[in-house]
LOPASE-239273 format. One record per atom (N, C-alpha, C): residue number from 0; y, x, z; atom name; residue in one letter. Coordinates in nm, 3 decimals. Example, Ala and Ser with C-alpha at 12.3 -4.5 7.8 and 13.67 -1.06 7.14 Angstrom:
<pts>
<torgu:0	north:-0.569	east:1.319	up:0.780	zalo:N	vexlum:a>
<torgu:0	north:-0.450	east:1.230	up:0.780	zalo:CA	vexlum:a>
<torgu:0	north:-0.330	east:1.320	up:0.780	zalo:C	vexlum:a>
<torgu:1	north:-0.225	east:1.285	up:0.708	zalo:N	vexlum:s>
<torgu:1	north:-0.106	east:1.367	up:0.714	zalo:CA	vexlum:s>
<torgu:1	north:0.003	east:1.290	up:0.787	zalo:C	vexlum:s>
</pts>
This chain:
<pts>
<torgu:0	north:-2.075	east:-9.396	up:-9.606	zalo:N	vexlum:x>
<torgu:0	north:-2.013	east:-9.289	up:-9.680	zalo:CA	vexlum:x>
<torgu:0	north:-1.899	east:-9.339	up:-9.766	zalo:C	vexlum:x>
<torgu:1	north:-1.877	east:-9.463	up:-9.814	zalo:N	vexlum:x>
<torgu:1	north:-1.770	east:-9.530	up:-9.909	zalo:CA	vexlum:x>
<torgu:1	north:-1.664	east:-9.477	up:-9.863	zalo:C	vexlum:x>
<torgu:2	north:-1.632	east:-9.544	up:-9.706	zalo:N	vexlum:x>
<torgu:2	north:-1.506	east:-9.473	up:-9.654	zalo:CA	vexlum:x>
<torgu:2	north:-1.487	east:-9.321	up:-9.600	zalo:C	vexlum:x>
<torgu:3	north:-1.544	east:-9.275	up:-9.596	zalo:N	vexlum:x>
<torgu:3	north:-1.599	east:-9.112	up:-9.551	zalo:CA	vexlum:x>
<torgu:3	north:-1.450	east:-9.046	up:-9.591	zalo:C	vexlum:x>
<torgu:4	north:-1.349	east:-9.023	up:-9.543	zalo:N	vexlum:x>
<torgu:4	north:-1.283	east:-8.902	up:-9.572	zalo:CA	vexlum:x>
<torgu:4	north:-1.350	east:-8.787	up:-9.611	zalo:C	vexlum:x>
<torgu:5	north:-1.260	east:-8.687	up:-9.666	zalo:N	vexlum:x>
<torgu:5	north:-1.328	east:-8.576	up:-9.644	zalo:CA	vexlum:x>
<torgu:5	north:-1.200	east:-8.469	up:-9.655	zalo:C	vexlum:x>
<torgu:6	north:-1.122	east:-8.499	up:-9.615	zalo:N	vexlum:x>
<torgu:6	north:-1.001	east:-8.419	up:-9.602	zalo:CA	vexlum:x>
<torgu:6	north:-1.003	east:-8.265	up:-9.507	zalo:C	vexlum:x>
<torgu:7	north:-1.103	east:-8.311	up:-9.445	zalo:N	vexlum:x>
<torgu:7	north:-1.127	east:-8.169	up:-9.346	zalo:CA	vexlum:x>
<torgu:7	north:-1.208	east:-8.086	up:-9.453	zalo:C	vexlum:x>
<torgu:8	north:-1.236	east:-8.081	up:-9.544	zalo:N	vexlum:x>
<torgu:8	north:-1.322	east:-7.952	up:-9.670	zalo:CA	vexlum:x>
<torgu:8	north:-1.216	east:-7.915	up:-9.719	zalo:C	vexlum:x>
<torgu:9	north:-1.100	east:-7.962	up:-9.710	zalo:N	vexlum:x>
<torgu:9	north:-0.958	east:-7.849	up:-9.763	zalo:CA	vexlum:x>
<torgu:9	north:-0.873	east:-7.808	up:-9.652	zalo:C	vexlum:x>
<torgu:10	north:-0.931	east:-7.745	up:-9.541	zalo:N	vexlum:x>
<torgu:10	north:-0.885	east:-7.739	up:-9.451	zalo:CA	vexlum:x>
<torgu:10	north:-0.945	east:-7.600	up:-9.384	zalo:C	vexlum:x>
<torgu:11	north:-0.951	east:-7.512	up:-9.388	zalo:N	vexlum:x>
<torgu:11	north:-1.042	east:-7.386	up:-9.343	zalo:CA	vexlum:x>
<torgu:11	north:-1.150	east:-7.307	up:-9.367	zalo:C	vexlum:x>
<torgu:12	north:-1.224	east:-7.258	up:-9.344	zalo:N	vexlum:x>
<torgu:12	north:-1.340	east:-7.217	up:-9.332	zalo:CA	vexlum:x>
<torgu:12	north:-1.460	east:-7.351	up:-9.305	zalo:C	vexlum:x>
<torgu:13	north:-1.562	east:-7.316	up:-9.404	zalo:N	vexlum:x>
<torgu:13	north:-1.700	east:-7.431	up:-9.324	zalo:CA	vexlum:x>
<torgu:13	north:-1.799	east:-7.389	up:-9.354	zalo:C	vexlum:x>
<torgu:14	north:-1.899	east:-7.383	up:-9.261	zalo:N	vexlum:x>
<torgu:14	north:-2.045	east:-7.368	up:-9.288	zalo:CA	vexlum:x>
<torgu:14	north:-2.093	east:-7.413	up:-9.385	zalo:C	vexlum:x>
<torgu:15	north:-2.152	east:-7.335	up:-9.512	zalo:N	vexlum:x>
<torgu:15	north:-2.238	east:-7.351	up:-9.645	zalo:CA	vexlum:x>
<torgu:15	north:-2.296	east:-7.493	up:-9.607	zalo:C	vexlum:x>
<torgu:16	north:-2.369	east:-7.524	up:-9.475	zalo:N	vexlum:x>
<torgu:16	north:-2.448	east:-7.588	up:-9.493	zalo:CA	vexlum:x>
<torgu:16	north:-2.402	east:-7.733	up:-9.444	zalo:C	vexlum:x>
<torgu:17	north:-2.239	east:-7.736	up:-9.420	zalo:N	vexlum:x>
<torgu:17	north:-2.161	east:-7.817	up:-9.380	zalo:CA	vexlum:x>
<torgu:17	north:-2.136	east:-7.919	up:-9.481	zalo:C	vexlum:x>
<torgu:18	north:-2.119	east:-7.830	up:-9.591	zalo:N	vexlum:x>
<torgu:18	north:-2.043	east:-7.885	up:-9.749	zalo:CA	vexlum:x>
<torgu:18	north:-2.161	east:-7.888	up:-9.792	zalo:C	vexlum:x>
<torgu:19	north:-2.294	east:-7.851	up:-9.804	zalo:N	vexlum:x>
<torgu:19	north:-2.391	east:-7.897	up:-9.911	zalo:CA	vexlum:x>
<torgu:19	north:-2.403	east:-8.021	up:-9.875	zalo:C	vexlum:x>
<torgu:20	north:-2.430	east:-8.040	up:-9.731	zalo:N	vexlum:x>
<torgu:20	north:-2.466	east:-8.138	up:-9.664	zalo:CA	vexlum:x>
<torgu:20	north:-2.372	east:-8.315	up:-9.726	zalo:C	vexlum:x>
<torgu:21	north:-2.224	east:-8.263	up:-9.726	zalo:N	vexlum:x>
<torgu:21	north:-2.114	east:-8.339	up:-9.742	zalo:CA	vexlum:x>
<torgu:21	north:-2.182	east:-8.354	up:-9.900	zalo:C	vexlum:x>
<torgu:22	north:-2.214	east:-8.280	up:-9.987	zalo:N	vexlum:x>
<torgu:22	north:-2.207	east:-8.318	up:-10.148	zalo:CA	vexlum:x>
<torgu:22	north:-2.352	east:-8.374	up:-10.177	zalo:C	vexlum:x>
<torgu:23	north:-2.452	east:-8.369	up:-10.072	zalo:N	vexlum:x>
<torgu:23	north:-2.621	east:-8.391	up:-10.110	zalo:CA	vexlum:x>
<torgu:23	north:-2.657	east:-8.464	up:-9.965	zalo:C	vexlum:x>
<torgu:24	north:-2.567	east:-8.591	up:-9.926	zalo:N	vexlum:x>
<torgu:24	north:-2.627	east:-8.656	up:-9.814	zalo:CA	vexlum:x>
<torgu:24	north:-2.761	east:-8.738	up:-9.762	zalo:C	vexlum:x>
<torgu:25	north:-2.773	east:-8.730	up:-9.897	zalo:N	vexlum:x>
<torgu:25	north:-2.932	east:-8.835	up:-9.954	zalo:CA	vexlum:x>
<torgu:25	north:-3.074	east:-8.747	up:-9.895	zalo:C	vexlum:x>
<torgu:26	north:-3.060	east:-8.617	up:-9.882	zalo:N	vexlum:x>
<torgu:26	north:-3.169	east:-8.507	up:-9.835	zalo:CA	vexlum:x>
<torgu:26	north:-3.195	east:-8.563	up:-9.665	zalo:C	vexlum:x>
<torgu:27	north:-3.299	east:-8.551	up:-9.645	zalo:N	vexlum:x>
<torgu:27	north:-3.325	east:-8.537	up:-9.534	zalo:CA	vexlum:x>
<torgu:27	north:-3.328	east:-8.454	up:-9.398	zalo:C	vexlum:x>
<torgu:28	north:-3.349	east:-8.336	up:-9.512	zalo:N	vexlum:x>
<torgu:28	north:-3.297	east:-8.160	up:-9.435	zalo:CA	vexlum:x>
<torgu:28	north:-3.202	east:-8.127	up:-9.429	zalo:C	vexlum:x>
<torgu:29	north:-3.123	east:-8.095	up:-9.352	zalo:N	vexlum:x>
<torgu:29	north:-2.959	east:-7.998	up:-9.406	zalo:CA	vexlum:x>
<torgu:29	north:-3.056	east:-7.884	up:-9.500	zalo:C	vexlum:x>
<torgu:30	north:-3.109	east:-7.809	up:-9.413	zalo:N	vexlum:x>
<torgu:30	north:-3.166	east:-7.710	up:-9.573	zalo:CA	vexlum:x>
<torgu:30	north:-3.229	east:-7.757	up:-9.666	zalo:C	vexlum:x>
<torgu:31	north:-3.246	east:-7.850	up:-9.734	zalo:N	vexlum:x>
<torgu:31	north:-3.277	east:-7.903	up:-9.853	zalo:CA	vexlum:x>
<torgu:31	north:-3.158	east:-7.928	up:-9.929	zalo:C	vexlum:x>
<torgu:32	north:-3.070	east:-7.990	up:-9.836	zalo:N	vexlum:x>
<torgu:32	north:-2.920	east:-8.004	up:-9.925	zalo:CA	vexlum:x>
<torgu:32	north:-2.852	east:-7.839	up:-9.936	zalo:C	vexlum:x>
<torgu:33	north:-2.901	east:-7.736	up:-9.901	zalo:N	vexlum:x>
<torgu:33	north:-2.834	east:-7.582	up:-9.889	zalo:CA	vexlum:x>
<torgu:33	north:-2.906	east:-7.562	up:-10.008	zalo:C	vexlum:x>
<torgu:34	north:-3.047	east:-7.558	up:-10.032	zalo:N	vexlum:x>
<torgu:34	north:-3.103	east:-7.510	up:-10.124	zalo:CA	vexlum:x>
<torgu:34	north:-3.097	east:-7.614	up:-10.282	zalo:C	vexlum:x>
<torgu:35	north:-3.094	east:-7.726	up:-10.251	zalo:N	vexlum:x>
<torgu:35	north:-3.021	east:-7.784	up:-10.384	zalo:CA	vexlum:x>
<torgu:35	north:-2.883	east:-7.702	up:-10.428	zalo:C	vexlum:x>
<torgu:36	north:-2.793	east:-7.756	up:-10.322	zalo:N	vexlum:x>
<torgu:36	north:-2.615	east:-7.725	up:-10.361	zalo:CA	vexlum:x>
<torgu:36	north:-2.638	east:-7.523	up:-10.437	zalo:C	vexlum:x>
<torgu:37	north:-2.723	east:-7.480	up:-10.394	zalo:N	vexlum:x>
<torgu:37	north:-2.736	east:-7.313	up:-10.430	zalo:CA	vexlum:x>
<torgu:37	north:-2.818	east:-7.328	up:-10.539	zalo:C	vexlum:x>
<torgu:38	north:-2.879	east:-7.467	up:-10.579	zalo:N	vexlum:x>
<torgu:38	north:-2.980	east:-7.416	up:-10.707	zalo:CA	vexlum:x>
<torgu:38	north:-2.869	east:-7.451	up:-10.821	zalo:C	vexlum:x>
<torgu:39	north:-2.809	east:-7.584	up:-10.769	zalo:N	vexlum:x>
<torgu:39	north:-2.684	east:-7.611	up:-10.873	zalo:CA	vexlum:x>
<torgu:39	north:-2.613	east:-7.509	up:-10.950	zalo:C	vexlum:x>
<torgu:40	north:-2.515	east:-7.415	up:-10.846	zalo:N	vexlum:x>
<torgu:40	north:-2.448	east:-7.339	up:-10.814	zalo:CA	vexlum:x>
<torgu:40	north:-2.479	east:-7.241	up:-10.913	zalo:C	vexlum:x>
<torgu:41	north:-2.606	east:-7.193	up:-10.900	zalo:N	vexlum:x>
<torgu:41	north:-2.686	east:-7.119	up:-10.968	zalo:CA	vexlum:x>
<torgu:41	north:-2.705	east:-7.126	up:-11.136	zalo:C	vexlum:x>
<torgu:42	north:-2.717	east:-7.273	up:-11.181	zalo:N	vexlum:x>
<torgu:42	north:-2.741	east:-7.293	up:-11.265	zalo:CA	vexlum:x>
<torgu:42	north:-2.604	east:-7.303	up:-11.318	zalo:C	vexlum:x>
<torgu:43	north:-2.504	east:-7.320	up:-11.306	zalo:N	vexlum:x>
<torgu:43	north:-2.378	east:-7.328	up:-11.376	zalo:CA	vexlum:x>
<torgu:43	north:-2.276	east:-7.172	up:-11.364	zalo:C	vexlum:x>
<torgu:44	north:-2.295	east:-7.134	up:-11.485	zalo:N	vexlum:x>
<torgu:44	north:-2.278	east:-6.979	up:-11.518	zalo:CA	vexlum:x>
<torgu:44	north:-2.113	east:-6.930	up:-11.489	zalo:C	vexlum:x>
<torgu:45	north:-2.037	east:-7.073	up:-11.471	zalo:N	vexlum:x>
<torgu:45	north:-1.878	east:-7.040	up:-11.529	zalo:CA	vexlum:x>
<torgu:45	north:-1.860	east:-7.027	up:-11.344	zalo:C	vexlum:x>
<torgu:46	north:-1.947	east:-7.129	up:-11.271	zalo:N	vexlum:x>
<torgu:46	north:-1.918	east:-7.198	up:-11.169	zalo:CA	vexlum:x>
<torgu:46	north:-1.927	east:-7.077	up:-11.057	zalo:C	vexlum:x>
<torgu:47	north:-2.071	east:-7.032	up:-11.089	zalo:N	vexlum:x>
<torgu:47	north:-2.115	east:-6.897	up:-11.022	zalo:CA	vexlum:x>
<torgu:47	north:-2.060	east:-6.789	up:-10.983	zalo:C	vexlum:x>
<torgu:48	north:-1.946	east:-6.763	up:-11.151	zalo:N	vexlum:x>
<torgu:48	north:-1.877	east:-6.649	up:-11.165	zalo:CA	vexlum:x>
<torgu:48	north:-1.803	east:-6.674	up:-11.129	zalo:C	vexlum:x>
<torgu:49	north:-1.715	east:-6.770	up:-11.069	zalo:N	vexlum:x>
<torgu:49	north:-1.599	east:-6.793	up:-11.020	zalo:CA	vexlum:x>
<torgu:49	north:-1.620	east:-6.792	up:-10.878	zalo:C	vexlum:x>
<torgu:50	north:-1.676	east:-6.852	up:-10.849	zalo:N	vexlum:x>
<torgu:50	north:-1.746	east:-6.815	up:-10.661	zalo:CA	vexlum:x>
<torgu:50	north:-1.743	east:-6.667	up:-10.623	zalo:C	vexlum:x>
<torgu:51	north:-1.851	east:-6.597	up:-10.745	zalo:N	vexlum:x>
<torgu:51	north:-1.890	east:-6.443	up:-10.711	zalo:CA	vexlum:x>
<torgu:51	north:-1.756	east:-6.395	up:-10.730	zalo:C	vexlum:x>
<torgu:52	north:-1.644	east:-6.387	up:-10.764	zalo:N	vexlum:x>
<torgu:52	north:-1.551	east:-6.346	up:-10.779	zalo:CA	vexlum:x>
<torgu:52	north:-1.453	east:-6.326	up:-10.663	zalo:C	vexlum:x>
<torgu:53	north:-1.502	east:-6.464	up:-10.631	zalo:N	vexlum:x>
<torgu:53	north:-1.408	east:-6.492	up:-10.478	zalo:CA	vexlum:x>
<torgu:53	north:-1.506	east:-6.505	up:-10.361	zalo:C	vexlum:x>
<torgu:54	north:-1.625	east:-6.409	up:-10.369	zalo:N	vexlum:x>
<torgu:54	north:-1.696	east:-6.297	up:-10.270	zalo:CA	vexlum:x>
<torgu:54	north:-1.834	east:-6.408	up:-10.243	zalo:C	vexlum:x>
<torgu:55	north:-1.889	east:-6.517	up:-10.318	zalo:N	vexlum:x>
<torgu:55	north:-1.988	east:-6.571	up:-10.289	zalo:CA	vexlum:x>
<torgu:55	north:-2.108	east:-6.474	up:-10.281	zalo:C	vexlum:x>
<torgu:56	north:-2.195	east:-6.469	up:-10.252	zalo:N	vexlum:x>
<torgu:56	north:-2.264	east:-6.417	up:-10.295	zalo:CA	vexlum:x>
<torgu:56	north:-2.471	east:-6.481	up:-10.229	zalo:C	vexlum:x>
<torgu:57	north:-2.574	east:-6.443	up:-10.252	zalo:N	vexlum:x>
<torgu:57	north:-2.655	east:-6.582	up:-10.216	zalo:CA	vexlum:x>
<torgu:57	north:-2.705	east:-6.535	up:-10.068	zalo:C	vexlum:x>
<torgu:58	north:-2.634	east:-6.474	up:-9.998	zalo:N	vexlum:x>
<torgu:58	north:-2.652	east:-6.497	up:-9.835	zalo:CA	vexlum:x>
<torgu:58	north:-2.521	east:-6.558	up:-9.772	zalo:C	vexlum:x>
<torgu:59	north:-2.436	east:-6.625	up:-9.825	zalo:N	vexlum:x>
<torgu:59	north:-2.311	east:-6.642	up:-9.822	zalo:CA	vexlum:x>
<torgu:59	north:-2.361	east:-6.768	up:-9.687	zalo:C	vexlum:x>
<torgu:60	north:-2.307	east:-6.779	up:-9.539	zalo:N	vexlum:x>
<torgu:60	north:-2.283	east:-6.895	up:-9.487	zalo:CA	vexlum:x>
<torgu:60	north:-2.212	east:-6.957	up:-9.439	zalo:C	vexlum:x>
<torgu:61	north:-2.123	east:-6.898	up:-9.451	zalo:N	vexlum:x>
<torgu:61	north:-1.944	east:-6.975	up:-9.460	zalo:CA	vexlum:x>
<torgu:61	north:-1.888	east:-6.914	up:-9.587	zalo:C	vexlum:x>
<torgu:62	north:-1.846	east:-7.076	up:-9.620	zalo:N	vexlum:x>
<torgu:62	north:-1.719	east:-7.065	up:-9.719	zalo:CA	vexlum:x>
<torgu:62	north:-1.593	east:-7.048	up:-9.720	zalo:C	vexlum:x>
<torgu:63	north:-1.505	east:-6.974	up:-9.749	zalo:N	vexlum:x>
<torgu:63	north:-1.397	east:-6.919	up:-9.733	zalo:CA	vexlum:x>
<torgu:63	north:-1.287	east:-7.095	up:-9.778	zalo:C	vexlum:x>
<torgu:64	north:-1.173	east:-7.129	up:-9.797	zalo:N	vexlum:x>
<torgu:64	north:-1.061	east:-7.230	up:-9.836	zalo:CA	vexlum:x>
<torgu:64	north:-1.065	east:-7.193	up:-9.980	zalo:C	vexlum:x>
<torgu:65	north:-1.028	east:-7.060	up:-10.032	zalo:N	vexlum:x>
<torgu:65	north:-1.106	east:-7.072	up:-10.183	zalo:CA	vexlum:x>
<torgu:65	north:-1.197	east:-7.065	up:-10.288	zalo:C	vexlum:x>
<torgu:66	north:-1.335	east:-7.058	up:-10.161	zalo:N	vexlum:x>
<torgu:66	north:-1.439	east:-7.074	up:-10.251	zalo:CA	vexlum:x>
<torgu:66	north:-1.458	east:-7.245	up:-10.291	zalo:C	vexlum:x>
<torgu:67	north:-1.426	east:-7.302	up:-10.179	zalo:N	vexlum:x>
<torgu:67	north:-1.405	east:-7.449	up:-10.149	zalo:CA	vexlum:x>
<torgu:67	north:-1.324	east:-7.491	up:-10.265	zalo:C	vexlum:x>
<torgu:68	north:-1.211	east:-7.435	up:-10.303	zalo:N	vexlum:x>
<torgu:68	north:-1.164	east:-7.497	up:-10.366	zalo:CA	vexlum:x>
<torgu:68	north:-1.201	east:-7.491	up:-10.532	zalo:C	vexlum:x>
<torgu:69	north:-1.262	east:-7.412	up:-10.543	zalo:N	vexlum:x>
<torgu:69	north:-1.318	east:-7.385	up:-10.665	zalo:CA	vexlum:x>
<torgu:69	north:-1.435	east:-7.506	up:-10.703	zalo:C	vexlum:x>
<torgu:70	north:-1.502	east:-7.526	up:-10.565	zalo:N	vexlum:x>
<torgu:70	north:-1.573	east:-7.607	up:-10.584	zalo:CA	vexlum:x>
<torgu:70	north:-1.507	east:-7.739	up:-10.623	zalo:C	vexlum:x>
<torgu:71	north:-1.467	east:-7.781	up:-10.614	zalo:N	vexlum:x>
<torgu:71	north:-1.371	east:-7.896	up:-10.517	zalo:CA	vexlum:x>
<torgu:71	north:-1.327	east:-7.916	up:-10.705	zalo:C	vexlum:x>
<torgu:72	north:-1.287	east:-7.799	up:-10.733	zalo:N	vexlum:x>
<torgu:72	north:-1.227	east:-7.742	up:-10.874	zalo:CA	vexlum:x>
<torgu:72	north:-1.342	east:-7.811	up:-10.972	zalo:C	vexlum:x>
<torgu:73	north:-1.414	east:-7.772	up:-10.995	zalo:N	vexlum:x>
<torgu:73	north:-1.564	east:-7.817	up:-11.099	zalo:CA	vexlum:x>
<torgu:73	north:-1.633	east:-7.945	up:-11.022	zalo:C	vexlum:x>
<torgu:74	north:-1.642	east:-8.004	up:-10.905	zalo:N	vexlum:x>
<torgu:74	north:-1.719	east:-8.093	up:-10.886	zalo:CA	vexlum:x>
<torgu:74	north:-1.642	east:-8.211	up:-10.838	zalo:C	vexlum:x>
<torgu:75	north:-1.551	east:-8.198	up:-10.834	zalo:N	vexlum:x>
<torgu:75	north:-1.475	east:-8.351	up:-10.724	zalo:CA	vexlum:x>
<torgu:75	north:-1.495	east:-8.306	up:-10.564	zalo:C	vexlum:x>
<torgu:76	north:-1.437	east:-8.429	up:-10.536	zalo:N	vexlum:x>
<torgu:76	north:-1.462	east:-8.446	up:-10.367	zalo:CA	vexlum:x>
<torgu:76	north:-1.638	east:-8.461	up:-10.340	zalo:C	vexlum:x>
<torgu:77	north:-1.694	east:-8.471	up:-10.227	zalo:N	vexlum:x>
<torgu:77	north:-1.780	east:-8.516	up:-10.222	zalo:CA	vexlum:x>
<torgu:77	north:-1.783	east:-8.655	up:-10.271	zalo:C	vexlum:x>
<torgu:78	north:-1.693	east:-8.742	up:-10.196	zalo:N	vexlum:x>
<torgu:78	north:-1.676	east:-8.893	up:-10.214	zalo:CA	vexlum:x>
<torgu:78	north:-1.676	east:-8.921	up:-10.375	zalo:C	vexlum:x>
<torgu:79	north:-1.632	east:-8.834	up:-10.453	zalo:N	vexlum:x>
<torgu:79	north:-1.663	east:-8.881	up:-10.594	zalo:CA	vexlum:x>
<torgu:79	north:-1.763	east:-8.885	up:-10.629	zalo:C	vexlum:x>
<torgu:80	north:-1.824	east:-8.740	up:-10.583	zalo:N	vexlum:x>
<torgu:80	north:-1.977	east:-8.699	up:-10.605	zalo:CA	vexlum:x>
<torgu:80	north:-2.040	east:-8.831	up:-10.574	zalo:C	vexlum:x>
<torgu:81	north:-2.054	east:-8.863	up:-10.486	zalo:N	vexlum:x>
<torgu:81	north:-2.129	east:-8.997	up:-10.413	zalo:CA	vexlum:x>
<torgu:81	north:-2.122	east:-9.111	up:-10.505	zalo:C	vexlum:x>
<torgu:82	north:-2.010	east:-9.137	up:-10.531	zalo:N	vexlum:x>
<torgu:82	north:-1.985	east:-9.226	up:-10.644	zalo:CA	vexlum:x>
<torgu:82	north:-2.053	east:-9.233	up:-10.731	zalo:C	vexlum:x>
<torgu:83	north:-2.038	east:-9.121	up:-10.825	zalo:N	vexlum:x>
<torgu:83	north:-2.098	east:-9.077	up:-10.934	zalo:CA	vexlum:x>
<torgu:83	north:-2.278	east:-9.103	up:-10.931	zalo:C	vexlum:x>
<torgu:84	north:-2.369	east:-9.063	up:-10.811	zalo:N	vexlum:x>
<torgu:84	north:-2.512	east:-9.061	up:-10.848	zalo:CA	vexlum:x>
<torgu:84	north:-2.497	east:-9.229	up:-10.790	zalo:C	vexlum:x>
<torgu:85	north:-2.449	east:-9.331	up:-10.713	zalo:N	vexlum:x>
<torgu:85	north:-2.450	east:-9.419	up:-10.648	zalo:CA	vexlum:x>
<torgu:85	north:-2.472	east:-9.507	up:-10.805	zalo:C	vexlum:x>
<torgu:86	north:-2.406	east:-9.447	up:-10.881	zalo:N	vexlum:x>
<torgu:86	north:-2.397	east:-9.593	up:-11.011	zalo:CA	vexlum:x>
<torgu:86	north:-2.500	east:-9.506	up:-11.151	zalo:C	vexlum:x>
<torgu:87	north:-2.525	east:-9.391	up:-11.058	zalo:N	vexlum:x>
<torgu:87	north:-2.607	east:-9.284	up:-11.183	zalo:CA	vexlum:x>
<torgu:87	north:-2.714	east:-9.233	up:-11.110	zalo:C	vexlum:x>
<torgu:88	north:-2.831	east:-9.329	up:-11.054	zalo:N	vexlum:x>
<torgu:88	north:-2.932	east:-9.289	up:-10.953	zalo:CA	vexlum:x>
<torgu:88	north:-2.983	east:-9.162	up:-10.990	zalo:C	vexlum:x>
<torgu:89	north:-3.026	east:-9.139	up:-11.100	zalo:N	vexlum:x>
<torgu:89	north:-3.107	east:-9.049	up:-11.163	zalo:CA	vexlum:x>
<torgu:89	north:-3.054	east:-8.898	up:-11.098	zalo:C	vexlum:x>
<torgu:90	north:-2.922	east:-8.865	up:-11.080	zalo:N	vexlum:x>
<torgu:90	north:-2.887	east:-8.788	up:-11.048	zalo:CA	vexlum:x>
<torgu:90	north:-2.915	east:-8.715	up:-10.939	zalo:C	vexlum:x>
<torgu:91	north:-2.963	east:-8.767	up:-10.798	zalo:N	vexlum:x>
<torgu:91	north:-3.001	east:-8.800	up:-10.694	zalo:CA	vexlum:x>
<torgu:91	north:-3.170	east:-8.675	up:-10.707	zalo:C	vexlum:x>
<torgu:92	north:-3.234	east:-8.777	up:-10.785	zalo:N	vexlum:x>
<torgu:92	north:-3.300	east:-8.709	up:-10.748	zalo:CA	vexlum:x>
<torgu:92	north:-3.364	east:-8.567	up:-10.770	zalo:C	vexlum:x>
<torgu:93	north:-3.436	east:-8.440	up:-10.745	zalo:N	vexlum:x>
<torgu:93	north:-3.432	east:-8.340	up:-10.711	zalo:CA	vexlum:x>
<torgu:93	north:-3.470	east:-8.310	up:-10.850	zalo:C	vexlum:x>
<torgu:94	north:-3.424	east:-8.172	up:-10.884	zalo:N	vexlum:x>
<torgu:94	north:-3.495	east:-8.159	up:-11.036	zalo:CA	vexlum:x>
<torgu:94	north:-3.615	east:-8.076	up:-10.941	zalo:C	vexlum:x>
<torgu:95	north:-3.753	east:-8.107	up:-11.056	zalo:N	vexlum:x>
<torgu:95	north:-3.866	east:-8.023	up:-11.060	zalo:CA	vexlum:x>
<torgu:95	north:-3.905	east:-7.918	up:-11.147	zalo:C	vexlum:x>
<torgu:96	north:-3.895	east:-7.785	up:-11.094	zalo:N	vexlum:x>
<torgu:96	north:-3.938	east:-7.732	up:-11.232	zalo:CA	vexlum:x>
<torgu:96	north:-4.007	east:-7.596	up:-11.146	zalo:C	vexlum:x>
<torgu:97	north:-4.108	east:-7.574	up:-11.246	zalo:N	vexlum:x>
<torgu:97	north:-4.214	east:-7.450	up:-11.202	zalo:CA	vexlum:x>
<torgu:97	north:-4.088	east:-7.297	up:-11.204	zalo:C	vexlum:x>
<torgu:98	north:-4.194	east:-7.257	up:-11.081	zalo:N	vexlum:x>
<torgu:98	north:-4.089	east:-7.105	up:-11.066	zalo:CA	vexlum:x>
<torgu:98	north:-4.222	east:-7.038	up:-11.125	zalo:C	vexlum:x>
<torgu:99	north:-4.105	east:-6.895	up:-11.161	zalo:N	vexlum:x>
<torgu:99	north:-4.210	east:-6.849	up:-11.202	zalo:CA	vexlum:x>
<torgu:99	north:-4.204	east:-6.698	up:-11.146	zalo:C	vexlum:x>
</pts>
């Protein structure tokens, strides 16, 4: 992943589960990395509203070039992302918390 481009995520349309996948490679599931990247998503209020704005919504499975970029906007590339939990393990792993 060090060298991993990722120049093709500013480039069109991609499957939700394309880009979770690209930002949460450490999962074993592609849907584990869908349902993390959506719990994130979820939890960041500014991040949400800016998505829902530009038509996210939580059956969403393609991302439009500017929902992407919004992301892209608040989180980095993936490759940063990677960076970032690589020297900050903790990050990585899954939060636990009771539903209720």
């Amino acid at each position: 992943m060090d060298n991993q481009s990722f120049d093709w995520l500013l480039h069109g349309c991609h499957a939700l589960s394309e880009v979770a996948v690209a930002y949460f490679p450490n999962y074993q599931y592609n849907c584990s990395a869908v349902k993390a990247f959506r719990r994130i998503i979820k939890e960041h209020a500014v991040l949400l509203n800016q998505l829902t704005e530009a038509g996210f919504t939580r059956h969403t499975t393609t991302l439009t070039p500017q929902q992407i970029a919004i992301i892209v906007r608040f989180w980095g590339t993936p490759a940063l992302v990677y960076e970032m939990i690589k020297k900050n393990s903790y990050l990585a792993v899954p939060k636990m918390g009771k539903k209720i």
